[in-house]
C-alpha positions in Angstrom: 8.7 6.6 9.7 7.2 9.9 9.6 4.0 10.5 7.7 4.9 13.4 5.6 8.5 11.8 4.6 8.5 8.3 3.6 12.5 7.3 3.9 14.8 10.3 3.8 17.7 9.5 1.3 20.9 11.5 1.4 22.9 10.8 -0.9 26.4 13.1 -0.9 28.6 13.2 -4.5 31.6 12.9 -3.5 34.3 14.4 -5.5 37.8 13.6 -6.8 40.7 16.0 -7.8 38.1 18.4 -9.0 36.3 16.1 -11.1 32.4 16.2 -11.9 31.1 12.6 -10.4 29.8 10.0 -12.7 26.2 10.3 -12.0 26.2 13.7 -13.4 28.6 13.1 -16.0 32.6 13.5 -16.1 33.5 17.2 -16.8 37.0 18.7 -15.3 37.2 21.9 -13.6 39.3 24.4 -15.4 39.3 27.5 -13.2 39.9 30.9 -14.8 40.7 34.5 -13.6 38.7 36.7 -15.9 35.5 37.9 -14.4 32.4 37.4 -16.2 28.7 36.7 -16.3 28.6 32.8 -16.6 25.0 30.9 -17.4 24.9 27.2 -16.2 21.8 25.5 -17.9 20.5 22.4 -15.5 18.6 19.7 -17.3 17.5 16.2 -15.2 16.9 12.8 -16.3 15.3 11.1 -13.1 14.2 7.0 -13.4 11.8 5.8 -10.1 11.5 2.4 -9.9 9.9 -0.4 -7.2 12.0 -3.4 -7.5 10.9 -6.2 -5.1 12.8 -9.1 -4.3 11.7 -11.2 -6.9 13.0 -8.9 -9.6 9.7 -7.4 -10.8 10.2 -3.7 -11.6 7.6 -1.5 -10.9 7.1 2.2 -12.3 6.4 4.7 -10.2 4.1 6.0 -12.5 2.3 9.3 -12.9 4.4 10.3 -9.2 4.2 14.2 -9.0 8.0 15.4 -8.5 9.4 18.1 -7.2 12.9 19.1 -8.1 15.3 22.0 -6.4 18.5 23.2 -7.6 20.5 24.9 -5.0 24.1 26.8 -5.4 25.5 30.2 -3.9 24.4 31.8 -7.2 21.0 31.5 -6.8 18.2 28.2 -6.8 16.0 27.2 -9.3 12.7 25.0 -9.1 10.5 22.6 -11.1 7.8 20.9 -10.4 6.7 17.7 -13.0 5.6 14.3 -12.8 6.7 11.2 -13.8 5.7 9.2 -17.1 4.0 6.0 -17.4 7.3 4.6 -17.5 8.6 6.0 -13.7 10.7 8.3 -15.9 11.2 12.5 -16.2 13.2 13.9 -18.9 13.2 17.8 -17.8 15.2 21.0 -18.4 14.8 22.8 -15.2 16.4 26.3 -15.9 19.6 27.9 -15.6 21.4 29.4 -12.7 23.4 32.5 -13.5 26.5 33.3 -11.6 27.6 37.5 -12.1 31.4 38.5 -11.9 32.4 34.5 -11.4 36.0 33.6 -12.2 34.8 29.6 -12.2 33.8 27.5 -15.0 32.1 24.9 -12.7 29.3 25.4 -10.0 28.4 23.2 -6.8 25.0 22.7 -7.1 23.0 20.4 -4.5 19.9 18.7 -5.8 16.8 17.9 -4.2 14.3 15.4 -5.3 10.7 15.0 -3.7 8.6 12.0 -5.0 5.2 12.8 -3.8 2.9 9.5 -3.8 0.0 10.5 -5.6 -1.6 11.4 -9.3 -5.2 11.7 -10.4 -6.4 8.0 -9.7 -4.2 7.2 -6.1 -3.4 9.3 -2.9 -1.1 7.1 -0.3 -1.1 8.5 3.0 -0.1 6.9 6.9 -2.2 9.3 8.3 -6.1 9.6 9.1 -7.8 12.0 6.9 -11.1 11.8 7.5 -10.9 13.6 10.6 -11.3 17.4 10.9 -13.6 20.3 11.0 -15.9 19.4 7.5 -17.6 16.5 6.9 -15.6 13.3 6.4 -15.7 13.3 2.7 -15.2 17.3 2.6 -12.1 16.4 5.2 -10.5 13.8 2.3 -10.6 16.1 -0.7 -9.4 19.4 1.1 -6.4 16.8 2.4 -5.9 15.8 -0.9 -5.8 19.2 -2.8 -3.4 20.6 -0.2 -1.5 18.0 -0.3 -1.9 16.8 3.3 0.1 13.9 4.9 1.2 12.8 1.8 3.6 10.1 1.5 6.6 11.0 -0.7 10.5 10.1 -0.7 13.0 12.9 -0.4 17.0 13.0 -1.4 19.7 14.7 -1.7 23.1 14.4 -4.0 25.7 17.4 -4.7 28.2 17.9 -7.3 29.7 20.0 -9.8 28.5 21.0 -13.2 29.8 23.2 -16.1 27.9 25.1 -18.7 28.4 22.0 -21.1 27.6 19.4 -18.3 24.7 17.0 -20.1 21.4 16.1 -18.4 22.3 15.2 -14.8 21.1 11.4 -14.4 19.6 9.8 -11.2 18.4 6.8 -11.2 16.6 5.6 -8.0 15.4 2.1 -6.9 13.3 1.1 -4.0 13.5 -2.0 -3.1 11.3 -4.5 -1.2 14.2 -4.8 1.3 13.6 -1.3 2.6 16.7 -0.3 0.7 16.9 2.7 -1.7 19.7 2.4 -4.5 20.0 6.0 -5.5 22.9 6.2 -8.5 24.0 2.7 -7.3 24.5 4.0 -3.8 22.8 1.9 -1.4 20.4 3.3 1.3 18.9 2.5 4.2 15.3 3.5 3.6 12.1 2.7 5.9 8.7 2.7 3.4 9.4 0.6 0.7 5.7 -1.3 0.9 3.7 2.7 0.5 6.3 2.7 -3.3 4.9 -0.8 -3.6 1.2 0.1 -3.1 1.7 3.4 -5.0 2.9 1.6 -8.1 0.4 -1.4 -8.2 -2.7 0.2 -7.7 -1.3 3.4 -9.6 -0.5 1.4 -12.9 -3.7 -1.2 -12.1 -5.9 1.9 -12.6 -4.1 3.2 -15.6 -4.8 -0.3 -17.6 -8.6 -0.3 -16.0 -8.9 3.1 -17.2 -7.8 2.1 -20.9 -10.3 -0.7 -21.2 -13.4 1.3 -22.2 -12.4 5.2 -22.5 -15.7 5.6 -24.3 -17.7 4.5 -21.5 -16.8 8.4 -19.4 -16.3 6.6 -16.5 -16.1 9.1 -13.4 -12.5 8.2 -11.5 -11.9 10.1 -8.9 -8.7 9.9 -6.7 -8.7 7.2 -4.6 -7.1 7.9 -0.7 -4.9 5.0 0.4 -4.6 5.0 4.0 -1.9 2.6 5.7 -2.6 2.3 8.7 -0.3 0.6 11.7 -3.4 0.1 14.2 -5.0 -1.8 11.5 -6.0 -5.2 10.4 -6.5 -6.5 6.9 -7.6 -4.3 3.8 -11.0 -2.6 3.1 -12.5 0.1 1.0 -15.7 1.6 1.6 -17.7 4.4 -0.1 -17.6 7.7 1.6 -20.3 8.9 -0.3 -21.5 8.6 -4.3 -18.2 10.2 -5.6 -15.2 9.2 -3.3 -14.3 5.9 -2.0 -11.5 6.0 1.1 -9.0 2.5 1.1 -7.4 1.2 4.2 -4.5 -1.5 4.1 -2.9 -3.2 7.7 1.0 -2.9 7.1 0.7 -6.4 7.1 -1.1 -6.9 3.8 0.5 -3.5 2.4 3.3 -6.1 1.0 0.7 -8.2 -0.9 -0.5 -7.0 -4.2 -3.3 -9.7 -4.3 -4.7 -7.6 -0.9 -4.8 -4.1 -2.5 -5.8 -5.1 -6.0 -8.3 -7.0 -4.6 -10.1 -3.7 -2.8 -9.3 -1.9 -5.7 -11.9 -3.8 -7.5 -14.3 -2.7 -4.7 -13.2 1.3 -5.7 -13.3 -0.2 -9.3 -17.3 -1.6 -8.9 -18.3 1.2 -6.8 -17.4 4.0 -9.3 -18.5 2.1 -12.7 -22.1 1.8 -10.6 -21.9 5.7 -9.5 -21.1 6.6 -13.4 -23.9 5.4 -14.6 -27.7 7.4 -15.1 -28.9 7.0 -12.6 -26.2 5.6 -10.2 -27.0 1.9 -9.3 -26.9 1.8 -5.5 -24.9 -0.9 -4.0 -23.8 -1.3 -0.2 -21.6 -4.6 1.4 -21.3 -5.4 4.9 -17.4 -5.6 5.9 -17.6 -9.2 7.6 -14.4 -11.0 7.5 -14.5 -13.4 4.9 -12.6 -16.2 2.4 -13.6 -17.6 -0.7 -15.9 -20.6 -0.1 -17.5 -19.0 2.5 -21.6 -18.7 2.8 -22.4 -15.5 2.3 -25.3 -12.9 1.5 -25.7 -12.9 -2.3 -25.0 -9.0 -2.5 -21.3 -9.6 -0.6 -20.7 -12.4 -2.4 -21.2 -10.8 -5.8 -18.9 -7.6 -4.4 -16.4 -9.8 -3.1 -16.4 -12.1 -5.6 -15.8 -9.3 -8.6 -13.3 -8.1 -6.2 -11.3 -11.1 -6.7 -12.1 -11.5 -10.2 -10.9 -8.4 -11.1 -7.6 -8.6 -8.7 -7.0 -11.8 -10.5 -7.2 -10.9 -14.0 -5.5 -7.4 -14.0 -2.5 -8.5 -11.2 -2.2 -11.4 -14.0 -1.9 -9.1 -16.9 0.2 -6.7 -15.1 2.9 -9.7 -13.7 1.5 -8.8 -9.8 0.0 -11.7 -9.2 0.4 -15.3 -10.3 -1.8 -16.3 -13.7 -5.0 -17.9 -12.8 -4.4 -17.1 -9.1 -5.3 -14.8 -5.9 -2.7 -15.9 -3.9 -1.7 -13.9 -0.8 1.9 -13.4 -1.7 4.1 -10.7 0.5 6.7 -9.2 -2.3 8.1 -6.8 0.1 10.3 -9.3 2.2 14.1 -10.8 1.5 12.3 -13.9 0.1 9.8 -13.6 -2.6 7.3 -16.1 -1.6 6.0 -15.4 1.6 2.6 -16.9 1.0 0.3 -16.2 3.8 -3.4 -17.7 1.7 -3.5 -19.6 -1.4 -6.5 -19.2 -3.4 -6.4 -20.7 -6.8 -9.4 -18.7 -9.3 -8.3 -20.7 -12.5 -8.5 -24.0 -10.6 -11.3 -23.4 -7.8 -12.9 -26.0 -5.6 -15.2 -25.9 -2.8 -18.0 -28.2 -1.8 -20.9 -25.7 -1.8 -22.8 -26.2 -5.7 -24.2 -22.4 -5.4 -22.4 -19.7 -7.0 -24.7 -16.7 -5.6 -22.9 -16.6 -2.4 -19.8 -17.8 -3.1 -16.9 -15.2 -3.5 -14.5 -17.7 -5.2 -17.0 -19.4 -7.7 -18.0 -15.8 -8.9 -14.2 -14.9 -9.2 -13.3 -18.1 -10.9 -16.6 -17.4 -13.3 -15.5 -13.5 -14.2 -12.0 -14.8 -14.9 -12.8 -18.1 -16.6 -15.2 -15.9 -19.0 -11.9 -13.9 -19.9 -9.2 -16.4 -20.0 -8.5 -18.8 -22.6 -8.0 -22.2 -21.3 -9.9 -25.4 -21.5 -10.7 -26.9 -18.1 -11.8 -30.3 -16.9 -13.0 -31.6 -13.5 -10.2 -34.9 -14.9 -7.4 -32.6 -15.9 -4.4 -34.0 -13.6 -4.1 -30.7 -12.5 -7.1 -31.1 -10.7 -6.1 -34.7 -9.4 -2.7 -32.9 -8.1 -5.3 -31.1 -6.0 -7.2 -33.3 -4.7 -4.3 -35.4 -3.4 -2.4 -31.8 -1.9 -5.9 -31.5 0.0 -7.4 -35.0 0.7 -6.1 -34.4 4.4 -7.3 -31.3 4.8 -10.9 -32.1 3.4 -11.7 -35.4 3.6 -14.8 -35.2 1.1 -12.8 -33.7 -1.7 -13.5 -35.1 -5.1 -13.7 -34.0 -8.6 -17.6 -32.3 -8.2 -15.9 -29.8 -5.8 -13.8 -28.4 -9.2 -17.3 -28.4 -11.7 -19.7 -30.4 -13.7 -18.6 -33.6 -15.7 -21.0 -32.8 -18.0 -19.9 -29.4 -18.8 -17.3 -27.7 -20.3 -15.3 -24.8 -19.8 -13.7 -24.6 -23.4 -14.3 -20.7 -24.5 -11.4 -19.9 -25.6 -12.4 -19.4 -29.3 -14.2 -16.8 -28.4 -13.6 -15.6 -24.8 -15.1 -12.2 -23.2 -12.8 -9.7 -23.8 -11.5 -7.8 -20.5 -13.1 -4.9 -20.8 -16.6 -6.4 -21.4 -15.9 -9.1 -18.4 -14.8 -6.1 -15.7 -16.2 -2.7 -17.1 -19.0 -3.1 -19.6 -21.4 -5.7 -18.2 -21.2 -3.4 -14.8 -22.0 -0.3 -16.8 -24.7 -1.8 -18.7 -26.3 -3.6 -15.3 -29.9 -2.9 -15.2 -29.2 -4.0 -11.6 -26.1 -4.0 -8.9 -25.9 -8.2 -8.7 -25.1 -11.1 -10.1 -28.2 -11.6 -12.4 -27.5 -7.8 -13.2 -24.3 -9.0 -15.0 -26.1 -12.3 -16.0 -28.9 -10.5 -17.8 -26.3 -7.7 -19.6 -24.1 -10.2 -21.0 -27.6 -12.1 -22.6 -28.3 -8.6 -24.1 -24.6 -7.8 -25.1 -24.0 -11.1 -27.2 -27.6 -12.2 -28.1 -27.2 -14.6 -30.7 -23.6 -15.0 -30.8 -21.1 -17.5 -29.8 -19.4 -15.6 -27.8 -22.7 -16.4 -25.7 -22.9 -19.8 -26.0 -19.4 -20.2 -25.0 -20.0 -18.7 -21.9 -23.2 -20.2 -21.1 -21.3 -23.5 -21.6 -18.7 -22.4 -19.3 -21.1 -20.9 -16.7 -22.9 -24.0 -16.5 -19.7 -26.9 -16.3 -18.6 -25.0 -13.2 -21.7 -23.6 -11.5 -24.5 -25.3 -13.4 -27.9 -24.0 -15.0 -27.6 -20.5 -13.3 -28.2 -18.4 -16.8 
């Protein structure tokens, strides 16, 4: 696969005694002798869509397209984007054809889907290297367009002046097939579509959540990268973040949404007067690991926030982080489980642990009652007995707790954008101490302060 064209399609029309093909609507060709001007209007109704193997469709929103009409009399070019819906209703222009005896023109048509709109830039190539400083290199790649991943075909056909919209419907699949008109493809690059669509539609809802807030986005470079292991994002400097995927985890959404809540934290801190200054080590780590209390709290809103919104969105499994690879033949290639709704480990403290502050973010947002007794929990504790001998109920919370909110939950938006915003402080307590302030006196309040303490005891 080539950096600059992810999966070239060509897909030839064929045609039949002189007929228009189906995919651009059935028209039949009735030749005449008189010479005349003739004006063929071209209008395009293109669909781009991620389908994995499990049958989840995927927009590929917000894609910048670029479309090229080509005949003898002359070519004609537009340049759009896609909807939120993967979707481009356009009337490109019209081609005029002088002294033509033919009612019908071949026209070829050439579709570039370029990976990348104001929130995500997918790339396989380096792009911090060059003459400027590294973040100076990024955003001079990015406006010109550099290394961009994008898909590119091809179909030709005939049309008339009273041909309708042409229509081309193109699927990429998890199996590194393209379906183009219902013409199947070979195409190499299916997991950058995959990326592209998750993170792409993952910051559109993030960016709905609290509009009101000004919250300063800024393009986010996705690197995928073959020499690489894992996923990571790091701040390049106080406006631009840079994330890089293995191609191994570029088929799990879990994996990219999860670093998108890194970009996520880092620009909600950098948006606020003055920007809250907050820096992670990149040690390799798992939830119920012992960490320092500032990774734990970035990795564990990480999660949080990969768990909540890959929920909402269908990516990921309710009340989960699982490591699940969409992009194979089989659907469940699970490389990690990691359960948020139903988390256990045998440390008490949630400052630095990852999955206890996940499983606290989501469980202030979600709506279900949990006990240490439910026989979900017993189910658990049997799957794992082997595996951890000391496992018990205590692992899952506090029997004298409860984690019963969901008459009044956090809403989304205050659980992942506001409390960040309105941190006197990048940390745990930060979020502590603005969700005290935020629902002083309200049950909202008490709820969570019940739920914070069944599973992680008196920490507020």
């Amino acid at each position: 696969m080539n950096a600059p064209n992810l999966g070239n399609n060509h897909f030839t029309a064929q045609t039949n005694n002189h007929q228009i093909p189906n995919h651009f609507g059935n028209h039949n060709n009735h030749p005449t002798t008189a010479q005349k001007n003739r004006i063929f209007p071209v209008s395009l109704d293109l669909d781009v869509n991620y389908l994995s193997p499990n049958r989840k469709k995927i927009p590929l929103s917000l894609a910048k397209v670029k479309i090229e009409i080509k005949s003898l009399c002359g070519n004609i070019i537009n340049e759009n984007e896609l909807n939120d819906l993967g979707f481009l209703q356009v009337s490109i222009g019209t081609i005029t054809c002088l002294n033509s005896i033919s009612k019908t023109l071949d026209i070829e048509v050439d579709v570039t889907v370029k990976l990348s709109n104001k929130y995500i830039y997918i790339t396989d190539t380096d792009i911090t290297t060059g003459p400027l400083p590294i973040a100076d290199n990024i955003r001079d790649a990015i406006k010109k367009e550099k290394n961009l991943g994008h898909y590119s075909f091809k179909l030709n056909g005939k049309i008339t002046k009273k041909t309708g919209a042409l229509s081309i419907n193109h699927i990429i699949t998890g199996d590194n097939i393209s379906i183009i008109n219902g013409a199947v493809q070979t195409n190499v690059g299916s997991n950058f579509a995959l990326i592209y669509a998750c993170l792409t539609n993952a910051m559109r809802f993030t960016d709905t959540l609290a509009p009101d807030l000004k919250i300063k986005w800024e393009v986010l470079p996705v690197f995928i990268d073959s020499s690489h292991t894992g996923a990571r994002v790091f701040m390049v400097d106080s406006t631009i973040d840079l994330m890089q995927i293995s191609i191994g985890y570029s088929w799990v959404p879990s994996a990219f949404l999860h670093e998108l809540g890194h970009h996520v934290m880092f620009r909600i801190y950098n948006s606020v007067t003055p920007p809250l200054v907050f820096i992670v080590s990149t040690s390799i780590h798992r939830p119920c690991d012992a960490l320092g209390t500032n990774e734990a709290w970035a990795e564990g809103y990480a999660s949080g926030y990969a768990s909540i919104i890959g929920g909402h969105l269908g990516y990921v499994k309710a009340g989960t982080l699982d490591l699940e690879a969409l992009g194979t033949v089989s659907p469940t290639t699970l490389l990690y489980s990691f359960l948020v709704e139903r988390y256990g480990c045998h440390m008490p403290s949630l400052d630095n642990d990852e999955g206890r502050i996940a499983a606290l973010i989501y469980d202030l947002a979600d709506f279900a009652k949990d006990s240490i007794w439910d026989n979900e929990v017993v189910v658990l504790i049997n799957q794992k007995k082997n595996e951890f001998p000391g496992i018990n109920q205590h692992w899952f919370g506090l029997s004298n707790g409860v984690d019963d909110n969901g008459a009044a939950p956090i809403d989304i938006d205050v659980a992942l954008i506001r409390l960040l915003y309105e941190s006197k402080v990048p940390s745990l307590k930060g979020y502590f101490d603005a969700l005290k302030v935020k629902y002083a006196g309200k049950t909202e309040l008490l709820k969570a302060q019940e739920t914070i303490y069944y599973n992680y005891g008196p920490t507020i």
